[in-house]
Each structure stands twice: as structure tokens, then as C-alpha cells.
N, C-alpha and C positions, 0 to 999 in steps of 0.2 A: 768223727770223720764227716767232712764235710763231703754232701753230693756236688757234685759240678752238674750244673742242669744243662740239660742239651738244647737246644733251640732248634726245632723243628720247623724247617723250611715249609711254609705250608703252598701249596700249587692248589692254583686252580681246580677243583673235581672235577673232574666229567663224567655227566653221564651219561651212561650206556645205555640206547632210547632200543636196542634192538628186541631187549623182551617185553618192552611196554609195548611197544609195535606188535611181539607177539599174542600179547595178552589181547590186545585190543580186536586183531582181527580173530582170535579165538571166539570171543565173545559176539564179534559179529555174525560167525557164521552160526554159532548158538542160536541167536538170537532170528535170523533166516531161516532155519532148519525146525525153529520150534514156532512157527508165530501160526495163530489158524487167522486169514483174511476174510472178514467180511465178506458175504456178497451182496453188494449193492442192488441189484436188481430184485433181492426176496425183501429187501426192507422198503420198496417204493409202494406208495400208495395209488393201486389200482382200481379205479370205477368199473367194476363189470357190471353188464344188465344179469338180473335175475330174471329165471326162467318164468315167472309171473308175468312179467311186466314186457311179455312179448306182443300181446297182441294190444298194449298201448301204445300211441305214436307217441316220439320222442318231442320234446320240446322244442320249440321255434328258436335258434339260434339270438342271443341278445341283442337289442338293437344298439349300436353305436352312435353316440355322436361325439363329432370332433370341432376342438374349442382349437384355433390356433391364436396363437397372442402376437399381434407384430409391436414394432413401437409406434407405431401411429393408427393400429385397426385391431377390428378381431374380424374373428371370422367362425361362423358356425355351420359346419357341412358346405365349406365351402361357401359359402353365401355372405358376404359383407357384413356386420350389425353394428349398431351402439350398445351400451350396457344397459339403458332402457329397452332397448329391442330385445335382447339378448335375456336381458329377467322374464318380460310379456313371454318369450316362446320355452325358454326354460321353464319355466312354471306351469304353462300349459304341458311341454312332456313330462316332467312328473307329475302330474295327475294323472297319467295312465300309468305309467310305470317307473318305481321310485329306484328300481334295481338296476335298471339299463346301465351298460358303460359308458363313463364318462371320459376321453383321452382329451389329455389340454396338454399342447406340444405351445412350447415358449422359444421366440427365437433367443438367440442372444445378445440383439438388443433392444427387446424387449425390455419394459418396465417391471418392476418389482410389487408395484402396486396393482398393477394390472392382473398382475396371477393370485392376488391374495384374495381381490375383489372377485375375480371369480369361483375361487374355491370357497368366501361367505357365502355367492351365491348357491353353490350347492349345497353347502353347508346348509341354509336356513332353508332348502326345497328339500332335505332329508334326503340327500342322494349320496350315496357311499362308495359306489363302485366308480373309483376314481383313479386317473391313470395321469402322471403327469411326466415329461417330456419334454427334454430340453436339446437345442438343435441349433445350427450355426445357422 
């Protein structure tokens, strides 16, 4: 006896996205309901004085000086220089102090060579505290 095979029309499936949608928001709220948040503020690192160290005075705020880079000048606190003027006074302030802030604000069209050569120059007067800045 021969079977007669059937040929099964096959349709398109669909599926039915309503219990994925349910599983999904299940798990969200799970996942809301159980979570412990961080608090950012116990994890930041805060300088407090110790009670020692009251009746010392606090340290003289840093001195800053500022390097702007144009493309045709510099400028140092504001005052005009060349890069031979500008090594002469650099050099002279670090020999007091190698720590002071350095900010070197570069326009944008400003030279590329211009900001390297000053950062060698901190670079070989051992100055680290360096801040660089870029500006229309």
C-alpha cells in the first residue's frame, strides 16, 4: 500500500513577540528593583586639613603663567616675546620654581611648530605642570 504524501502548504510563521515583550519587561523591572547604585559622592577624593596642620599657613596659591601661540607671535602674560626672549625668561622662572602652571592656549591658526617648540622648551627647563588649550 502505497502512502499518498500530502504536501503541506507551508505559510509564512509569525511570531508572536507578546511574551518576548513580556519576558523582557519582567526582567527589566527585576533588574531595577534589584540593582544597589553607587554613590558617587563617597567614592570622590577629598583633601581635608588635619587637625595638626591648623596652626600652619596654607600654601601660596601657584603662580601661572600664560603662553599664547598666535600665528605670527607669542605672547607671555600678556607681554609680546620671540622664542629667544621667551627661553631667557622661561628659564629664569624655573629656576625658582620648576612646579608652577604652565597654560599654552594655541589659536587655530596657529602653527604646529610653534606649540611643539614650546612644549621642548618646557620640556628641557623640567617643567611639568603643563596645560595646553586650543581656541578659535
Amino acid at each position: 500500500m502505497a502512502r499518498k504524501k500530502r504536501r503541506q502548504h507551508l505559510t509564512a510563521g509569525e511570531l508572536n513577540l507578546t511574551a518576548m515583550i513580556d519576558v523582557a519587561f519582567q526582567l527589566l523591572s527585576f533588574f531595577i528593583i534589584t540593582i544597589h547604585p553607587q554613590d558617587v559622592l563617597t567614592n570622590l577624593d577629598v583633601f581635608r586639613p588635619s587637625q595638626e596642620s591648623e596652626s600652619v599657613p596654607s600654601p601660596a596659591m601657584p603662580n601661572m603663567i600664560r603662553i599664547m601661540i598666535f600665528s605670527n607671535a607669542l605672547t607671555l602674560n600678556e607681554n609680546p616675546m620671540t622664542f629667544r626672549n621667551m627661553d631667557a625668561v622661561m628659564t629664569q622662572l624655573a629656576s625658582h620654581d620648576t612646579t608652577q602652571t604652565i597654560l599654552i592656549m594655541c589659536r587655530a591658526e596657529s602653527k604646529h611648530k610653534d606649540l611643539v617648540a614650546v612644549l621642548n622648551m618646557c620640556a628641557k627647563l623640567k617643567l611639568t605642570n603643563l596645560s595646553v588649550i586650543s581656541s578659535n
